[in-house]
N, C-alpha and C positions, 0 to 999 in steps of 0.2 A: 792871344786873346783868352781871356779864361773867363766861362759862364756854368752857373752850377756846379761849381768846382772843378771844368774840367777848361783843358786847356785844349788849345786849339788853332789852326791858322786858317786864315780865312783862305774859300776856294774860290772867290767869285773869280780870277783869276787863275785856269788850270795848269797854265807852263811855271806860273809863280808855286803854285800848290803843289805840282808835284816836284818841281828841284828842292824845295822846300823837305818835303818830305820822302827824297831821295838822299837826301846830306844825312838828314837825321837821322836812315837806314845804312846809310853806307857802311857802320862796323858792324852788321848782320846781312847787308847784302854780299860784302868781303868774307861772311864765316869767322870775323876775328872776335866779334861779340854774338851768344847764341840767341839772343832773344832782346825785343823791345816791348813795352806795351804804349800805345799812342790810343789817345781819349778823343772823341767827338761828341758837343753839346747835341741833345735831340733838336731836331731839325736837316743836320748833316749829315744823312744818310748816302745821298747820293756821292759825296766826297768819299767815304768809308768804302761803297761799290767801286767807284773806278779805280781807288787805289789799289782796293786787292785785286782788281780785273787786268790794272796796270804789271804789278809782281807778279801775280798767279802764273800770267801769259809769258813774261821775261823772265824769270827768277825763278830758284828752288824753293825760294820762302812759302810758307805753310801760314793761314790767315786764322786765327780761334777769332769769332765775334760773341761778345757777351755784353747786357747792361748792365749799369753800375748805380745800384741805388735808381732803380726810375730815375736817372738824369739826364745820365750820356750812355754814350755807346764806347764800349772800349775794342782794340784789337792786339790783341797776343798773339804778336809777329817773330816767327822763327825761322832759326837757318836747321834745318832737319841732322844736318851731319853735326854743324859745331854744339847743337844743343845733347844729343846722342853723348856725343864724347862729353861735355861738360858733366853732365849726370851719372854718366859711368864710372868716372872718376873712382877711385875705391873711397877716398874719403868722404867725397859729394855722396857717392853711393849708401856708404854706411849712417852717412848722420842722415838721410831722406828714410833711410827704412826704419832708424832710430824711433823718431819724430810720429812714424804713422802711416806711411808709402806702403804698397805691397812688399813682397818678399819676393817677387821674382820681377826682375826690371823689364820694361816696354814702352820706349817713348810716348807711343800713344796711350797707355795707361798714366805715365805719373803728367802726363801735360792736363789728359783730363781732370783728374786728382786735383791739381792745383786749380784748374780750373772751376774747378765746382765748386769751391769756397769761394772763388772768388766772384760768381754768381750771386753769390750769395750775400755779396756784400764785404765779402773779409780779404783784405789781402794778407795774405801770408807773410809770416817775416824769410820763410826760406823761397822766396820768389827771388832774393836776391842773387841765390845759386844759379838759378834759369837765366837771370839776366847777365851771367857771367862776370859776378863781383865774388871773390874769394871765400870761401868759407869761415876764414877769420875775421874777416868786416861783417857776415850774416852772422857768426858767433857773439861778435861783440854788440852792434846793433841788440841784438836778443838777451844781452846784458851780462853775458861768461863774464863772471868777476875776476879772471886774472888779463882780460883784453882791453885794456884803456885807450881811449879817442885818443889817436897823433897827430890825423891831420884830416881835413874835409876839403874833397877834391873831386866832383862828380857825385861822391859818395861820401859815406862817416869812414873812415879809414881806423883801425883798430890794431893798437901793437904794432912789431916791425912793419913799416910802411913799405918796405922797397919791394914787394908783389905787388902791393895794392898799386903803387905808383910807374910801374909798369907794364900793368895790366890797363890801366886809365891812358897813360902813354898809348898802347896800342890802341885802342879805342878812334882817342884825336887821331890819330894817323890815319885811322883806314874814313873816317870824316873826313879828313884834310884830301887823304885821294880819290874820293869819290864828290868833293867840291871838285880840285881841281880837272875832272875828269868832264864834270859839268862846263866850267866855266870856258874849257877849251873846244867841246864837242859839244856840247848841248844833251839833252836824253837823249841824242841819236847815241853817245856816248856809251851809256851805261850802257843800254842795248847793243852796242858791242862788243862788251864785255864776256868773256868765255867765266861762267859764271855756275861752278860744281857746288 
C-alpha cells in the first residue's frame, strides 16, 4: 500500500502484519543485514508500537522512530552487533569520517548523526552503508566517476558486481529462512530462535 509516499501493509490483520513484517526483517533479525528502515502513513501508529513492542521484547533489535516530511512515520531498525561491525569497517569507517561523522566512532553517536538529517527530511546517500549495501554501490550511487551501473538487483549495483551480488544473495537467504521458519512454526517460531 503506499499513501503519502510511504509504503505500507496493512495491520487490520495482526498475524498477517506481523509475518509480513517479520520476513521483511529476517536479514536483520539473522544479523546478516544491519539495518532496515520501514515507513508507516500517519494514522498507523499503533502498527509502529506493537512491532517495536513485538522485537524490543524477542529480539536484539534497537527501534529509531522519526517523521518524515509531516507524512508518515518512519523506523530505523537495527541489529546493534551487525550495524557496530558494518561501520567499523576501516573503509566504511574512513569515508563516514571523511564526509562529516565525528572522529572518534560510537554507534550511538553516528546512528544519531544519520538520524538527525534524516529528521530532517534528508536522506543521506551514505544511509546505504547502515543498510549494509557496499561502499562501492554508496560510491557509485553518489556518482564516483570511475564506478559505472552493472547491474540493479535490490539495489544500483556499481563496477565489479560479484560483492554486490553476494551480499544481495545473503540477504534472500536469511528472508528465505526466516519465511521458511514462519511457514513451518508460525511466530512461535522466530521466538524460538536463539537470536544474539
Amino acid at each position: 500500500m503506499k499513501l503519502n509516499n510511504c509504503f505500507c501493509r496493512d495491520g487490520s490483520n495482526n498475524e498477517d502484519f506481523f509475518k509480513w513484517y517479520i520476513e521483511l526483517l529476517g536479514p536483520v533479525i539473522l544479523g546478516v543485514k544491519p539495518a532496515e528502515i520501514l515507513s508507516f502513513p500517519e494514522g498507523y501508529n499503533s502498527n509502529t508500537q506493537l512491532l517495536k513492542a513485538f522485537f524490543e521484547e524477542n529480539t536484539p533489535l534497537r527501534f529509531e522512530e522519526y517523521t518524515y516530511c509531516s507524512k508518515c512515520t518512519k523506523l530505523f531498525i537495527y541489529h546493534p552487533e551487525a550495524l557496530k561491525e558494518t561501520l567499523s569497517e576501516y573503509k566504511n569507517l574512513k569515508f563516514l569520517k571523511e564526509i562529516g561523522y565525528p572522529a572518534s566512532f560510537s554507534l550511538e553517536v553516528y546512528v544519531n548523526y544519520i538520524l538527525n538529517g534524516m529528521r530532517k527530511g534528508e536522506i543521506p546517500d551514505e544511509i546505504g552503508i547502515f543498510l549494509g549495501y557496499p561502499l562501492k554501490d554508496v560510491l557509485g550511487f553518489m556518482g564516483h566517476p570511475s564506478l559505472k551501473l552493472t547491474k540493479v538487483d535490490g539495489w544500483r549495483m556499481y563496477g565489479d558486481e560479484r560483492i554486490s551480488s553476494l551480499r544481495r544473495k545473503a540477504f534472500v537467504s536469511a528472508r528465505d529462512e526466516i519465511k521458511r521458519i514462519l511457514n513451518n512454526k508460525g511466530i512461535e517460531g522466530i521466538l524460538q530462535l536463539n537470536i544474539s
